[in-house]
C-alpha positions in Angstrom: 97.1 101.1 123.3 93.6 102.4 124.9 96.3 104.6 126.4 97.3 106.4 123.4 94.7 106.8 120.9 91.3 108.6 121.4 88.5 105.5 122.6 86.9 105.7 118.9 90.2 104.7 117.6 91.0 101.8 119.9 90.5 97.8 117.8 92.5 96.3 120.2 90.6 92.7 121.2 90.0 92.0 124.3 90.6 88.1 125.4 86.8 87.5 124.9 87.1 88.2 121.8 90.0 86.4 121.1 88.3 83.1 121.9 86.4 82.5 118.3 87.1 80.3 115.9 88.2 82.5 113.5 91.6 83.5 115.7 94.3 82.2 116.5 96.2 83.9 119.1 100.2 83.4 119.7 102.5 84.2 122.5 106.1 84.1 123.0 107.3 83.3 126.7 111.2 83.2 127.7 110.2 81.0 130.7 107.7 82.1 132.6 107.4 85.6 131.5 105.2 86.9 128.6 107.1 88.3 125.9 105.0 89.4 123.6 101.7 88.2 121.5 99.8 88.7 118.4 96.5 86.9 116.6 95.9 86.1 112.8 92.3 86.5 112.0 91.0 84.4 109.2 87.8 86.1 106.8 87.3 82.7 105.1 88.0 84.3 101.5 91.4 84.4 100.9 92.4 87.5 103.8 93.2 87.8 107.1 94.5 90.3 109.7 97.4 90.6 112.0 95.4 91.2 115.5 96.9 92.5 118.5 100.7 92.5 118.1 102.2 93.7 121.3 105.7 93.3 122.8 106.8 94.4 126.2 108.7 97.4 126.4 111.4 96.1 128.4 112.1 93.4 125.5 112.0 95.5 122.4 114.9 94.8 119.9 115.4 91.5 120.7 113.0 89.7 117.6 110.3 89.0 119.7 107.9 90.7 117.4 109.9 89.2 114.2 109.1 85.5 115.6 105.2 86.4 116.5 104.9 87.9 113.0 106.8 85.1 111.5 104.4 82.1 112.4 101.6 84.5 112.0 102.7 84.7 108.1 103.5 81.4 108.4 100.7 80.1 109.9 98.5 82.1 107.2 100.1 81.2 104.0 99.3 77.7 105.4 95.6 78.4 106.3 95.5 79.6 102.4 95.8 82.9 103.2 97.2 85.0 100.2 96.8 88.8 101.7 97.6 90.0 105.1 95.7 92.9 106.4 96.2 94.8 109.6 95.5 97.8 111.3 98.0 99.9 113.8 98.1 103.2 115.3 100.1 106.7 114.9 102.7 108.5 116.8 105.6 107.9 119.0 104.3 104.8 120.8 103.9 102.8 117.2 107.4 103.9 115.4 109.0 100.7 116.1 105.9 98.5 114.6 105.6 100.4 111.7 109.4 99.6 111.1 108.4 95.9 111.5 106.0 96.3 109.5 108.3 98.0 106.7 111.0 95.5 107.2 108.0 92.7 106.3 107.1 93.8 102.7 103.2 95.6 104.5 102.6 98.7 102.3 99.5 101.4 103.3 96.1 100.5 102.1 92.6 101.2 102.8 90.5 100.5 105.4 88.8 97.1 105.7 86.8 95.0 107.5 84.4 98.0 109.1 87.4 99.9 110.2 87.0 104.4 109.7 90.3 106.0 108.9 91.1 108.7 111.4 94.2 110.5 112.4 95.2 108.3 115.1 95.6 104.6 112.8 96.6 103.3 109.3 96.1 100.3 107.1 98.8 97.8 106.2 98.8 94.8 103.3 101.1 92.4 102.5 100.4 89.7 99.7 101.5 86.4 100.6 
């Protein structure tokens, strides 16, 4: 991600700050390799965000990201959760998530949580 988007348009967590309460983080392993990951943040007033969604490149098309965003939905609706936020980036690199995204019901909507709008992200909600 830090890769692909100018540095004042990178949210990507890092794992410290993936270690508060307020996350819960999820992977998906076929064995021992890492297939992918993603982390539901909870606001404590009825929203939350899709955090860090990533799938390795080698294992694209194969519902990894579909079964990380499942129990991420899943997981919210049963925290009492009733919108989804999240935030994602532009271009090439992103095409596929936005499809997931898409497929998922998440339409564009504004910025939240102290986020800017630039060229390089969007803003995606989904009412659970």
């Amino acid at each position: 991600m830090r890769a692909s988007s100018p540095p004042d348009s990178v949210y990507a967590l890092d794992l410290s700050a993936l270690a508060t309460p307020d996350i819960a983080f999820y992977t998906a392993w076929d064995g021992d390799t890492l297939l992918g990951c993603g982390a539901l943040r909870t606001f404590g007033d009825g929203t939350g965000e899709v955090k860090s969604m990533r799938t390795d490149a080698t294992t694209r098309r194969r519902g990894v990201g579909q079964a990380v965003l499942d129990r991420i939905v899943a997981d919210a609706r049963a925290a009492g959760v009733t919108r989804l936020l999240l935030e994602t980036g532009t271009g090439p690199m992103f095409d596929a998530a936005h499809r997931l995204y898409a497929r998922n019901g998440f339409a564009p909507c504004r910025p939240f949580a102290g986020y800017v709008a630039t060229d390089f992200n969007r803003f995606l909600s989904l009412a659970l």
